[in-house]
N, C-alpha and C positions, 0 to 999 in steps of 0.2 A: 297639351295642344301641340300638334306638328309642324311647325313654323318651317318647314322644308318650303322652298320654290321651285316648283317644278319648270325645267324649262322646255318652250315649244319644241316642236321635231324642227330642224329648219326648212327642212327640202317639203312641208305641207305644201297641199293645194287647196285651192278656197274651193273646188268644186270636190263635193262629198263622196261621188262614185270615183273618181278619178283617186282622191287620196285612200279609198279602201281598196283601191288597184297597189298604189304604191307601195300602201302599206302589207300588202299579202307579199310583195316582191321579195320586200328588206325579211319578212318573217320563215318564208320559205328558203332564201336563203341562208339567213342563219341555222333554220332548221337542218337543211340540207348537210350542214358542213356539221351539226353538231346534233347527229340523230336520236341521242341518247339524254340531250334535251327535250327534243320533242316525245321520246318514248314515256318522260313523266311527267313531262306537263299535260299531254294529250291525251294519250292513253291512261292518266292517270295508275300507273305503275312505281312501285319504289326499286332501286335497282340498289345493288351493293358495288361498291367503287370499281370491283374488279370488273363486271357486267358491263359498268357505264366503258369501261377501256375496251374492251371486248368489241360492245357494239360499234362504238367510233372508227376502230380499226376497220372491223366490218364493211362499215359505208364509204371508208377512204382507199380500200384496197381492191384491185382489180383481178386480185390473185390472193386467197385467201385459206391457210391449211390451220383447224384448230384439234389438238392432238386432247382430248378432257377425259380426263378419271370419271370413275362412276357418281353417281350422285352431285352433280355440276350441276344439271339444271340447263343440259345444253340443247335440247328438243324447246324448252319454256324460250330461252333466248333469240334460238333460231323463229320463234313465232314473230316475236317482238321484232326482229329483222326485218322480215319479211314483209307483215302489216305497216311497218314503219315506208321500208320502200314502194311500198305498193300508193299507201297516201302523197309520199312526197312527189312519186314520178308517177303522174298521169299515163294511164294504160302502158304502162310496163307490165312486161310478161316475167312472170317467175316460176320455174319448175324445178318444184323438188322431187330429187331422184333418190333411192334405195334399194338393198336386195331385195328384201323383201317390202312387197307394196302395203302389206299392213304398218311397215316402220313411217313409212313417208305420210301414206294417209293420216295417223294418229296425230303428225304436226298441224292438219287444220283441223279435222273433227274434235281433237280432246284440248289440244295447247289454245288455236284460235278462237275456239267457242268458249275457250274459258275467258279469255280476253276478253271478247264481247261481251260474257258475263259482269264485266266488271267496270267495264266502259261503254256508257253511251255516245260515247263521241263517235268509237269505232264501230258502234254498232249502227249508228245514223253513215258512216261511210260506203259499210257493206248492203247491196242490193238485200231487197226483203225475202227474197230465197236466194242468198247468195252463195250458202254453202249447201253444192249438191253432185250428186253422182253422173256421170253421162259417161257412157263407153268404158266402162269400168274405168275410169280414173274420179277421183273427187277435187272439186275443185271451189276456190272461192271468189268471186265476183263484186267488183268493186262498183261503184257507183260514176268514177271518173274516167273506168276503161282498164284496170288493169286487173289482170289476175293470178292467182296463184291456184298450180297445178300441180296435184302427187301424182307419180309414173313407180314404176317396179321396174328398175333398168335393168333390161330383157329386151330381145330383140323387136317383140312387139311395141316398143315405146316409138318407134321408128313415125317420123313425120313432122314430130313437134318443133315449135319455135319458142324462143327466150331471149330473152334480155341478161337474165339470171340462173345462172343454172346452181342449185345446190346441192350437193351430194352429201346425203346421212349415211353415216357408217360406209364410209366409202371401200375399207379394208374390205369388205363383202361383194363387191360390188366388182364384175369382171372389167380383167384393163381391155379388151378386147372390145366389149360393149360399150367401156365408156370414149373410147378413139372413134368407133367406127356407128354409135348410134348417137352418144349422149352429147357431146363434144359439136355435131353436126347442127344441134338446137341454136346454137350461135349466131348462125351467120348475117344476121340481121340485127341493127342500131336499132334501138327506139327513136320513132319520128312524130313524134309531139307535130300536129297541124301546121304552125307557124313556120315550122322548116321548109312550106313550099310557097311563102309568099319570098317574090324575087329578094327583099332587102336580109334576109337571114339564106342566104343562098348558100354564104360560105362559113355560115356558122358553125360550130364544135360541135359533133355530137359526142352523148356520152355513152364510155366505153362499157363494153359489157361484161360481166361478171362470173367466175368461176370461184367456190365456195368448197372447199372440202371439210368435212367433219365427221371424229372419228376415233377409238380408243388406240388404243396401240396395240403393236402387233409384232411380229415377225419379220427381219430386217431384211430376209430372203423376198418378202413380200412387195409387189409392187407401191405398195402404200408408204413404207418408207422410204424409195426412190422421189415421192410425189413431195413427200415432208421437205428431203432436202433441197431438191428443185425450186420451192418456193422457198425455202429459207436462200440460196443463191442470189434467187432474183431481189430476197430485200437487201442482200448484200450488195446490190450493185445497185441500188436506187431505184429500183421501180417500183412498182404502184402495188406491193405485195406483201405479203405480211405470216408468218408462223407461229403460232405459239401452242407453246404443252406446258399444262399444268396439272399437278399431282394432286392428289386427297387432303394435302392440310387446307388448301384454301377452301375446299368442302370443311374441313371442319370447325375451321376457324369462323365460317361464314354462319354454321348450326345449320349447312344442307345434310350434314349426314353426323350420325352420334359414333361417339367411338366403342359401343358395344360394338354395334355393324360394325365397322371396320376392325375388329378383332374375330369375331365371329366370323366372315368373307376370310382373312387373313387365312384362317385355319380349314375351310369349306374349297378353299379355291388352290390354297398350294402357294409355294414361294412365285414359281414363276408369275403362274397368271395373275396373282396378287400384283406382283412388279409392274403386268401388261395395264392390268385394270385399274389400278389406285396410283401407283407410283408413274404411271405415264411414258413407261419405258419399253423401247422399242428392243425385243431381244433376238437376237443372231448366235447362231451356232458358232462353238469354237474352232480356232483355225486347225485344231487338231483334230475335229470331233471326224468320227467316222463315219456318222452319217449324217444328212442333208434336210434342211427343215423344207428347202423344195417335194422332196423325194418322199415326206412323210407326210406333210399335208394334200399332196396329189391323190393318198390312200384314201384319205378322211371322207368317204362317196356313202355311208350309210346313214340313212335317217330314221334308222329305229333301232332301239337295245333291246334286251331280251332282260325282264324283270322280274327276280326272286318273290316267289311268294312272301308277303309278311307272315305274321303268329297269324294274325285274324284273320287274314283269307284262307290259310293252308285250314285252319278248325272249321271252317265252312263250308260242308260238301259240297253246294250249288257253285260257289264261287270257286272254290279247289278247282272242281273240273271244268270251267270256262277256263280261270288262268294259265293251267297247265297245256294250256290249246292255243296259245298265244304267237306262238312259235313252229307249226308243226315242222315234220323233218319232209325231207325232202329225200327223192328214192337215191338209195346210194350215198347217202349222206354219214359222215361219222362227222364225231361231238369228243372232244378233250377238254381236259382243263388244266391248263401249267400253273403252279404251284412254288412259290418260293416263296420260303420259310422263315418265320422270326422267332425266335423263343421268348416265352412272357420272363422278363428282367433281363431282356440282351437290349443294348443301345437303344435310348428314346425315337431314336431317327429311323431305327431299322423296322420295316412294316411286311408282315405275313402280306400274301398279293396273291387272289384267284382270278385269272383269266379263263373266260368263257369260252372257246372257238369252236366254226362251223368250219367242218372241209364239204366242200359242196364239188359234186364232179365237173370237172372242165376240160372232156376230151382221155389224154391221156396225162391229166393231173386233178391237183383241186384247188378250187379259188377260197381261201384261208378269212372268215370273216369274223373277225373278232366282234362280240354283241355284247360282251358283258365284263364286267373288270371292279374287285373289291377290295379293301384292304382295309388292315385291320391290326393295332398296336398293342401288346400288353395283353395278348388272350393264349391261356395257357393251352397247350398241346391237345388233351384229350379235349376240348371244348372246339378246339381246330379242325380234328380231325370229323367231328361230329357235322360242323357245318360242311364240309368239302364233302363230304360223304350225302346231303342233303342238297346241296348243289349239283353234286352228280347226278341224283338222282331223278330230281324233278326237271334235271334239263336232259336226261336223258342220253347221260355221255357213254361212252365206247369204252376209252380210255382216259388214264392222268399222268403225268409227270409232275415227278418233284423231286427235288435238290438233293439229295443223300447227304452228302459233307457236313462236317459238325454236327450243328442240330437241328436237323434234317433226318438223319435217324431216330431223334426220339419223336418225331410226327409219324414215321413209316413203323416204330411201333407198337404206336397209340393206334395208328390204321387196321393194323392184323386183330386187332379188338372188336367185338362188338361194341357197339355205340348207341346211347340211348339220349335223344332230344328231349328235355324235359318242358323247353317251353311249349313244344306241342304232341308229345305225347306218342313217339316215332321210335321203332328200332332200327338200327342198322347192322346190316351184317360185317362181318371181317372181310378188311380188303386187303390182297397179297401180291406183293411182284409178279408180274410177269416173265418181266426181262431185264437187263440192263446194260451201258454200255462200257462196264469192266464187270470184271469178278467180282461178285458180293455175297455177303452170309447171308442175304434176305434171299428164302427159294418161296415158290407158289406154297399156297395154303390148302389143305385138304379138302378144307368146310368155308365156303368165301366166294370172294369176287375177286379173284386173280387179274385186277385190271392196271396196275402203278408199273408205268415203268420208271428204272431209279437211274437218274441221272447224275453223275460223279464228274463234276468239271475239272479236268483235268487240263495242260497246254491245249494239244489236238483237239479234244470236246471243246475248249473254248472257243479255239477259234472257228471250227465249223459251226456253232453254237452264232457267232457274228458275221460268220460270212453268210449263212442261212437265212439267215434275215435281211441281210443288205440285198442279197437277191431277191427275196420276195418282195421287197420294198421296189426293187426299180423294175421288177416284169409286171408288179403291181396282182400278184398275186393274191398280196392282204388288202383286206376291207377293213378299214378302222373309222369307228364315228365320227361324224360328221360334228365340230365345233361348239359348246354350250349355247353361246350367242347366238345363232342362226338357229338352234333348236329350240332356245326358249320362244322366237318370234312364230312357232308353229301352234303352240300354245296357248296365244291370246283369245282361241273363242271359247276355251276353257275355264269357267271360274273358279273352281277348287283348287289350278293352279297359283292362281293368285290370293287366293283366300286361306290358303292350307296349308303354312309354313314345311309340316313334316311331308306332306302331297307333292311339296314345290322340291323337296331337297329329294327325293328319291327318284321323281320323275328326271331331273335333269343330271344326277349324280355322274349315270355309265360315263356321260358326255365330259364333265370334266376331271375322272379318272383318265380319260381317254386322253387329254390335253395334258395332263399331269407325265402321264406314259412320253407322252411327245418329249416335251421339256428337259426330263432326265435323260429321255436317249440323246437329243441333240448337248447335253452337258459335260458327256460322256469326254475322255479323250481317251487315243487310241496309243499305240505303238507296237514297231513290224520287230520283231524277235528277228533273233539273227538265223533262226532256223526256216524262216518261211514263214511263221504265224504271225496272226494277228493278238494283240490281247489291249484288253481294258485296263487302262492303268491303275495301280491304287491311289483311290481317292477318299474321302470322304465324305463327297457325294452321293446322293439318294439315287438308287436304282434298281431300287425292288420292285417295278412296273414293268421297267424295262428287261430285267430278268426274267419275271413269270411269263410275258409274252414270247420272247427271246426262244424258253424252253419250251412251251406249248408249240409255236413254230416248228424249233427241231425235233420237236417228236413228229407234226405235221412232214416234214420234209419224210421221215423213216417212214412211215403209214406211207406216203404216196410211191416210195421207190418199191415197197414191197404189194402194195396194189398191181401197182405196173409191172414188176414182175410176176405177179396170176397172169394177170389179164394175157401177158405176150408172150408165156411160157406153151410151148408145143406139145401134146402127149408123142411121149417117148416109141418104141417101136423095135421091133428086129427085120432084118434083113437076111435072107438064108440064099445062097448060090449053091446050085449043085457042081 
């Protein structure tokens, strides 16, 4: 038996409507102050300690950057936010913003309606078609006046108002658009009715809300300017908050198992592992030679160009659809830079085929890299087989590749016929062309006379990095556009998300492509005392950055001797009597 005495509230009123006034007063404010209470008592949700910290900062901060590794659980939280504020603050406006408008929609269509699924309390909150589309935004509709609205922050979001403004994946998200569109939703308090009776004339309103969320990124990037900024202002007391947190709390928490994170670890590369799981904002070094500005301004292309499998290449119907995938364009040449690993040389060291398109631009060509593979511990003749199959079906011109060391025994495994057993392919004998020293490799009688051999030598190095660094800042090269922003093209896709082997080949070019990044920006440089430039020895990875590197400087050779046809005069005599 519970012999507890409970004792009365004191401040009760004998009249019933009056005390279930009172009593909503004292509840919403506590709630208010302690939102991650009310997210499980009301919403009947269980939250993990870290979530309950999270939210709370949330509703206490005016200024708010959350920095989350993958598998966080940060789209679920941000639901919870949001529905939370929207109940506590009568007709408060909330708009959540993103690059892409499929990211923002998916926090009420899939996170919100799962909540509703799971709560009747919130689902008695929400209007009986509360969640619905108008003017291409989706929106959810409260019963008390307040709503929440997904936008794709783009110039077109232009007009809207908030109380809230939250920003998913903000790193995506231009600074541009968020100063001069996003930013503008503000300018208006929430004015709850009561504020225009004379006796609340001079009461407080409350302040409104800017919410950043977001992986990490690039420290060149305006996103880590916004991280530190908000970490300043909690250094000075105000009403602002930062936090970054890495993958053990995902794992300690069982939002993510540690196969995935070994499997990602290996799928994604040290870096973007670092950007993705570990929460770490990375910057180029003070030495490096080139610019993670200069390299992500390239990243403008939203499609790769994709190797047949075994199974489509043995299917004639499909053979000849995918091979069409890509076609060329007039005046077009096709290379493929090549740098070389031999099977049992360093674990770290990776064979590397870069795909590129020169496409005419005038009197040059615009350099669009669409494809990029690598590949560990595969013996030369088996090397030289795929690069030979790669050529082929992409329809290249020419290749380069490394000559030095073991580099020769690829170029000559090349001068071989080659025979593809997984699908049942000859290939003919491919022979130098040219090169840029003296070499015992000459053309071949019976072949594809298409390799030119590259021998890095001082001079070749350095024009080799300076060739690049130009193409980088006239913006010459096209390089993929970023895995993340590419996976969100995917969503009406379902074999994407269904087809683990589907999911990793569709998005692969894209995070070689980030991998290429990373190495280049890791690189350091130093100026020789003759004039040149050269890469220092390191023991860093930069077989990405090498096979594009070369592919380039052969690009750069092809276009000066283009340009030389094109502007070359027929010759003539002149005779004087």
């Amino acid at each position: 038996m519970n012999n507890k005495i409970s004792k009365p509230r004191k401040n009760i009123k004998s009249d019933q409507k009056e005390n279930l006034i009172e009593g909503g007063k004292l509840w919403t404010e506590f709630y208010r102050k302690n939102i991650e209470i009310f997210a499980e008592q009301y919403l009947n949700v269980k939250l993990f300690i870290f979530q309950k910290i999270i939210l709370h900062m949330m509703s206490r901060s005016n200024f708010f950057c959350w920095v989350a590794c993958r598998g966080l659980g940060k789209s679920f939280l941000t639901a919870i936010y949001c529905v939370c504020m929207a109940i506590l603050y009568p007709g408060i406006k909330i708009v959540i913003a993103a690059g892409q408008k499929s990211q923002a929609d998916s926090v009420i269509t899939e996170k919100i309606a799962e909540l509703m699924n799971n709560s009747p309390t919130l689902s008695a909150e929400i209007e009986p078609r509360g969640i619905r589309t108008y003017h291409n935004n989706v929106a959810c509709h409260f019963r008390n006046g307040s709503k929440i609205t997904s936008i794709a922050a783009n110039q077109g979001a232009r007009g809207q108002r908030c109380n809230i403004l939250l920003i998913d994946e903000y790193r995506m998200v231009d600074k541009l658009i968020l100063d001069q569109v996003l930013k503008p939703f503000l300018t208006n308090r929430r004015t709850p009715p009561f504020y225009f009776k004379p006796e609340y004339e001079n009461y407080p309103k409350d302040s409104n809300k800017e919410l950043y969320l977001s992986s990490a990124w690039l420290k060149s990037h305006w996103s880590w300017g916004k991280f530190n900024d908000i970490i300043k202002m909690m250094i000075d007391g105000k009403q602002a908050v930062a936090i970054d947190i890495d993958y053990h709390c995902s794992l300690d928490h069982g939002l993510i198992t540690q196969e995935k994170i070994d499997e990602d670890r290996v799928a994604l590369g040290e870096f973007s592992f670092d950007m993705e799981y570990r929460s770490i904002f990375w910057g180029e070094n003070a030495n490096s030679f080139y610019k993670s500005a200069e390299l992500n301004d390239c990243r403008v292309l939203k499609n790769a160009y994709y190797p047949l499998t075994d199974d489509e290449y043995r299917c004639i119907d499909i053979k000849k659809k995918r091979l069409k995938q890509m076609p060329r364009k007039n005046g077009e040449i096709r290379i493929i830079g090549v740098d070389f690993a031999r099977m049992g040389s360093n674990k770290n060291d990776n064979s590397v085929y870069t795909l590129m398109r020169l496409l005419p631009n005038g009197d040059s060509f615009k350099r669009e890299v669409v494809y990029m593979e690598a590949f560990n511990g595969m013996k030369s003749e088996d090397q030289a087989t795929r690069i030979k199959r790669l050529y082929t079906e992409f329809e290249c011109d020419k290749l380069i590749i490394d000559g030095n060391g073991n580099g020769v025994a690829l170029i000559d495994e090349m001068q071989k016929s080659s025979y593809d057993f997984n699908i049942d392919e000859h290939y003919d004998a491919f022979g130098v062309y040219d090169s840029n020293v003296a070499t015992e490799f000459e053309p071949i009688r019976d072949g594809n006379n298409c390799i030119y051999l590259m021998k890095a030598f001082e001079k070749a190095n350095n024009d080799v990095i300076v060739y690049l660094k130009n193409a980088l800042l006239s913006k010459k090269i096209r390089l993929l556009i970023d895995e993340t922003t590419k996976e969100s093209s995917f969503k009406g896709d379902k074999k994407f998300f269904d087809d683990a082997e589907y999911h990793a080949n569709m998005i692969l070019p894209f995070i070689q492509t980030s991998q290429f990044i990373f190495e280049t920006l890791n690189l350091e440089y130093e100026d020789r005392s003759n004039g040149n430039i050269a890469i220092k020895n390191t023991s860093k990875r930069k077989d990405r950055f090498s096979s594009l590197a070369y592919a380039n400087y052969l690009a750069e050779l092809i276009e000066k001797e283009e340009y030389k046809k094109r502007n070359t005069k027929s010759g003539g005599f002149m005779f004087f009597n």
